[in-house]
Structure formats: C-alpha cells, structure tokens
Wavefront OBJ file of the C-alpha trace (Angstrom):
o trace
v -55.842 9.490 -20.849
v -52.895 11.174 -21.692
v -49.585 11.939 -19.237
v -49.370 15.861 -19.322
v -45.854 17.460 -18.210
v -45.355 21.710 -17.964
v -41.706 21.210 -16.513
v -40.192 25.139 -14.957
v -37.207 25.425 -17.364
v -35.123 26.888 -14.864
v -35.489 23.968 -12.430
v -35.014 21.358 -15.332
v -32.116 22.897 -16.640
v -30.474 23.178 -12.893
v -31.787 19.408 -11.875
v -30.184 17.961 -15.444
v -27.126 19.512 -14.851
v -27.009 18.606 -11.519
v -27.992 14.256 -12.154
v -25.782 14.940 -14.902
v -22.715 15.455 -12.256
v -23.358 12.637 -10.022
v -23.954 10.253 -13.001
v -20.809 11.099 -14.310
v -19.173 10.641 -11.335
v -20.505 7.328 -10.137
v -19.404 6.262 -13.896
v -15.508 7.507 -12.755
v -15.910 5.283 -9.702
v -17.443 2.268 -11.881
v -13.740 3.174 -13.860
v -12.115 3.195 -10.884
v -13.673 0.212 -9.319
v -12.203 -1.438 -12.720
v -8.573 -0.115 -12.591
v -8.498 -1.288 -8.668
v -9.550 -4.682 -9.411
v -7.075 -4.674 -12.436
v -4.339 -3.580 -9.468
v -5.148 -6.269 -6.888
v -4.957 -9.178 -9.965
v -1.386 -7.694 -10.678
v -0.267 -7.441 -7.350
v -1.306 -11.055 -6.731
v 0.578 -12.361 -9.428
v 3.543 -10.541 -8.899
v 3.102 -11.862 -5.583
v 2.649 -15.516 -6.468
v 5.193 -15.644 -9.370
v 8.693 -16.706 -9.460
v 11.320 -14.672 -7.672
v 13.144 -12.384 -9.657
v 16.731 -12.557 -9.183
v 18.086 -9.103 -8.577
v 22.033 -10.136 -7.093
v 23.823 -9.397 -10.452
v 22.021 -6.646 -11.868
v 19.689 -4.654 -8.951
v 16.648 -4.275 -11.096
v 13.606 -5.463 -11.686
v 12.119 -5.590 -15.804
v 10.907 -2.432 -17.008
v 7.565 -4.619 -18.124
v 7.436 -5.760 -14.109
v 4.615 -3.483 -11.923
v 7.657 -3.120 -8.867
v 5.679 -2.488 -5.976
v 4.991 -6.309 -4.273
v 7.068 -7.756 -7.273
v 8.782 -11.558 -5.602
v 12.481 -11.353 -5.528
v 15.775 -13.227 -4.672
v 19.052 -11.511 -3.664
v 22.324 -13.441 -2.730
v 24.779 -11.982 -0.543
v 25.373 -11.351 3.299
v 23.723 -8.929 5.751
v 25.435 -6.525 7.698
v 24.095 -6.937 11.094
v 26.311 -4.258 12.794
v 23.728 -1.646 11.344
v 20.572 -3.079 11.393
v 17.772 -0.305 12.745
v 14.259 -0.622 14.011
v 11.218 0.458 12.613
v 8.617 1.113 15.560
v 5.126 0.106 14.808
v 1.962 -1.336 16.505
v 0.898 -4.744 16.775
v -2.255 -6.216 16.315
v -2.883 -6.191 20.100
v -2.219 -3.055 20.409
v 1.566 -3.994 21.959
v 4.781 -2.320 20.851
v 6.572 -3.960 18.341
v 9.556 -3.538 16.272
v 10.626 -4.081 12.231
v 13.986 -5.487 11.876
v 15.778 -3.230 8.602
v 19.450 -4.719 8.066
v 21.457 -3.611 4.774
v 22.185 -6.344 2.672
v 25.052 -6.600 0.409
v 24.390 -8.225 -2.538
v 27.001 -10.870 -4.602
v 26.244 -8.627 -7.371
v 28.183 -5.505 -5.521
v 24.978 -3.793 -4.729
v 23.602 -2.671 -1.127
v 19.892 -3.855 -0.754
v 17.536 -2.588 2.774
v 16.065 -5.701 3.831
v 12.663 -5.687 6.070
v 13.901 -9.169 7.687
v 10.450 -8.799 10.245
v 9.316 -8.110 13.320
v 10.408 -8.446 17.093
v 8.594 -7.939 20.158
v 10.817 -5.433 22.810
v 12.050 -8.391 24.579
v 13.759 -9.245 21.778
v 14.582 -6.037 20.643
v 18.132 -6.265 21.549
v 20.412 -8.538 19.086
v 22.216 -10.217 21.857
v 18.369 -12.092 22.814
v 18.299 -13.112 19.332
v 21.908 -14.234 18.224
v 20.859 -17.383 15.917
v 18.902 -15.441 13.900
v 21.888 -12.632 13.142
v 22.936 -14.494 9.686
v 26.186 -14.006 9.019
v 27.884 -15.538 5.937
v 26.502 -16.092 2.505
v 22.717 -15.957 2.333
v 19.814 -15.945 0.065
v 17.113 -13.148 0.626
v 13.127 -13.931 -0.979
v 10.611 -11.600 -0.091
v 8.256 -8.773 -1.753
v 10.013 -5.252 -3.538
v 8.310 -2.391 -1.706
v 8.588 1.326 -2.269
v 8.285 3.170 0.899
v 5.323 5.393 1.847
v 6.041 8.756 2.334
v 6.323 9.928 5.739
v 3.070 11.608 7.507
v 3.231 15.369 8.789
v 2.848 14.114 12.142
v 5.828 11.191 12.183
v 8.113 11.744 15.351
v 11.682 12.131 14.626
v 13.741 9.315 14.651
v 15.875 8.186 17.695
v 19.166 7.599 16.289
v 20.674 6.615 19.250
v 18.734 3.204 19.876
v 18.666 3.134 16.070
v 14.943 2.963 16.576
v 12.958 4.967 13.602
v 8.687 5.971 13.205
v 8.811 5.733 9.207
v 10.452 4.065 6.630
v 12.670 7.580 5.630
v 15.388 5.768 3.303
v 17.145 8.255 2.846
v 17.647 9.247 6.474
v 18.513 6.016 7.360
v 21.272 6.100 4.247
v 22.591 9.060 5.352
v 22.692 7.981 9.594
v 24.758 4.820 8.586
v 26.638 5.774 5.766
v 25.047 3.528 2.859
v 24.756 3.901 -0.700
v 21.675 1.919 -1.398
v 20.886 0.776 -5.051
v 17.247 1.537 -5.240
v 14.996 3.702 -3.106
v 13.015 0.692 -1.813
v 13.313 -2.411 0.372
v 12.854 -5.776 0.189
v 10.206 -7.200 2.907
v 11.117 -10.871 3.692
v 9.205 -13.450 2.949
v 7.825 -16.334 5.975
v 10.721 -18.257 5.463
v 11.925 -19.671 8.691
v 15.052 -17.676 10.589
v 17.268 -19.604 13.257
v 15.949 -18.769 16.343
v 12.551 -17.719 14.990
v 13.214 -13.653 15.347
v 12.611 -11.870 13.745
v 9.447 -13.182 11.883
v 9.241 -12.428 8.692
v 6.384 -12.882 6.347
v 4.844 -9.558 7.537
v 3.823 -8.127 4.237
v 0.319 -6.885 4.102
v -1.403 -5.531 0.469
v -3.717 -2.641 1.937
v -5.495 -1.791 -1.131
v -8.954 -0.386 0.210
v -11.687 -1.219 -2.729
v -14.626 0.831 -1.990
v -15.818 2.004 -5.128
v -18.394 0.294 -5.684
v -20.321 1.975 -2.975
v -19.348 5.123 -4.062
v -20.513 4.368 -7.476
v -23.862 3.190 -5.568
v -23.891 6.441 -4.011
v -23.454 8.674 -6.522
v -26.016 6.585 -9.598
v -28.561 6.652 -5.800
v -27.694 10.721 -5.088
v -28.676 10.978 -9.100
v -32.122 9.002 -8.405
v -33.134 10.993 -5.628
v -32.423 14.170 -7.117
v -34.659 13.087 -10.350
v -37.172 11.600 -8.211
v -37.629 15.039 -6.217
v -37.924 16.743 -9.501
v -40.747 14.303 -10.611
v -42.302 15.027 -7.245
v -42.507 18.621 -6.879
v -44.014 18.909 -10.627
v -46.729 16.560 -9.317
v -47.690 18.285 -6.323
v -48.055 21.274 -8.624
v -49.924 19.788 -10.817
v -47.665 20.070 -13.456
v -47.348 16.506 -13.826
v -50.324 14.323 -13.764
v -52.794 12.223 -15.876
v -55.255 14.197 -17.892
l 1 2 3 4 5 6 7 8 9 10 11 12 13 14 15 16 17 18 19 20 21 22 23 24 25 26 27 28 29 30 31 32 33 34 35 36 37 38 39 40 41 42 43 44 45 46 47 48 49 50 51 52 53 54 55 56 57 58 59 60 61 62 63 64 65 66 67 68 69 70 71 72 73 74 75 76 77 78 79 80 81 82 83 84 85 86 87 88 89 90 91 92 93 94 95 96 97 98 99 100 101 102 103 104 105 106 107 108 109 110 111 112 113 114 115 116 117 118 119 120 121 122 123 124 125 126 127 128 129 130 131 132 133 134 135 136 137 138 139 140 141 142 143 144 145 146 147 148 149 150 151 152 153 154 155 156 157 158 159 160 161 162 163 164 165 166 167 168 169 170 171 172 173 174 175 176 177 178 179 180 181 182 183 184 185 186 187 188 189 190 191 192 193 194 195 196 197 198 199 200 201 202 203 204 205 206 207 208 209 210 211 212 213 214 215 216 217 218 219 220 221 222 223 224 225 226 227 228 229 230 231 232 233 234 235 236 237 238 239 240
C-alpha cells in the first residue's frame, strides 16, 4: 500500500505561498519575542544599578540604554514653579504628578517627577515639609516623555495643572531652559511630610509575542491541514 497524492497546482502554489506568510511572520514575532526579553533584562539593570551622577556634566554614557537609566543630581528645586500632571489613580480617583525644575550644582536645569498627590493635597500650602528648599540630592529613573495623544486636553495654565508630559510647553509657560528633553522620576525615597510620594515609576513593556508567534505557526497549521483535507475528500489523497 502505497500513499498516492494528485495535488491542483493552482491551490498548492496559492496554499504554499500563503503558510509561507504566516510562518514567516510568527518567526518575526519569535525575533521579536527575543529583542523584548533582551529590553526588559536591560531595563532591569539599568534600574537596579548604581546611580549615575549627572550634577556636573547632564549626561548619561553614550554606552548607557537612557530610558529607566538610575541617576543622582545635586542641587535645589525651585518650588515656585512646580506644575501638575493630572492622571488617574488606581481607584479610579483623581490624582496629581508633582513636576518641579531642579537646578543642578553642575549649572544645569533638570524636570523632576518628585510623585504624586491626591487633590487634597494638591495645593503646596497642605504640604509645606515636603517643599525642599536648600541643597538636595535627587535619585530616581531618566525617562523620555511619551508623545502626547491626538485626543490630550489642553493644558490649564492657570492652576499650572497639565494632561501630558509636553516638555516643551511646560519650558516655554515658565521660562526654563532645560538640559535634556526628559525628566527624572523620583525614586521611593522618603519626603518630609510624606507628599508627594514618589517611587511611582512603572516599566509598561507589554510582552505578547509569544502568542502571536502561537498564532501565526497555528494560522499556518490550519491552513496546511485544510489543504490536506480537501485533497482527501477528493480523493486525491488517499491510500492505494
């Protein structure tokens, strides 16, 4: 007994073509699934590595990946313009991010994320021990700002209360001349006071690519399955 196969060449050629496709992309999301995982061990040891001091110079190494990278700045805030990023907590409750210029021994201006407030303690005057003023030492995570969505609101400049992390907005509304396009988000370390809290950084690095990759390799084995299939139920494909 011998397996006998009379495959359409039209169909064959369409169906190899076509698993060809989706094997070739579930092998880009097996490369992908690779370069993500490569990411996330970076950004955790950037994370978990010695600050890098940036007061004297304002730069990170060239050889550093920048975005989560631990630094150190030394120098004094200038509370007089912090402003107040609106977000959402994880109740659902309004809450606020605290964004104060910092000005660094080193001459440089720095945007620090020092954390988050609730609205009752919005206003500096509920929250005077922790407005620092004086010589300071900043430690916290370098961050590069998203870009804003399409559907952001516009800012409110006059409660200095902004819906995105617009840099350059905020540079231009108070007058700065920040060193780098970024900010630095503040590390857990305690505050006076206890506002605003900072250790808010959160690495939101969605790693899905593995069940893509499952997807596409499973789309592939249907599609070559159904091809086995219809040959058999014409009886081009059988036992003989």
């Amino acid at each position: 007994m011998a397996l006998r196969f009379r495959p359409y060449p039209g169909f064959t050629i369409a169906t190899l073509i076509a698993a060809a496709m989706l094997i070739a992309l579930g092998v880009w999301q097996v490369q992908r699934l690779h370069w993500k995982l490569r990411l996330i061990e970076s950004i955790s040891q950037h994370m978990h590595s010695k600050p890098v001091d940036m007061t004297e110079t304002g730069m990170l190494p060239e050889e550093i990946y920048t975005q989560y990278s631990h630094v150190r700045i030394r120098g004094h805030f200038d509370n007089a313009k912090e402003v107040y990023l609106f977000t959402i907590g994880l109740e659902g409750e309004p809450v606020y991010h605290v964004l104060t210029p910092f000005h660094s021994d080193g001459g440089n201006i720095f945007l620090i994320d020092r954390g988050m407030v609730d609205i009752e303690h919005l206003d500096p005057s509920t929250r005077r021990a922790g407005q620092i003023e004086g010589e300071t030492q900043i430690t916290g995570f370098w961050r590069w700002p998203d870009a804003l969505g399409y559907f952001t609101p516009h800012p409110d400049p006059a409660h200095r209360i902004w819906y995105g992390r617009d840099l350059s907005a905020i540079e231009k509304f108070d007058k700065l001349k920040l060193h780098q396009p970024g900010l630095v988000e503040a590390d857990a370390t305690p505050i006076p006071g206890g506002w605003p809290k900072g250790g808010q950084t959160v690495v939101d690095l969605p790693n899905n690519h593995l069940s893509y990759a499952i997807t596409w390799f499973g789309l592939a084995a249907g599609l070559i399955g159904v091809y086995l299939a219809y040959h058999m139920s014409k009886g081009r494909l059988r036992w003989a």
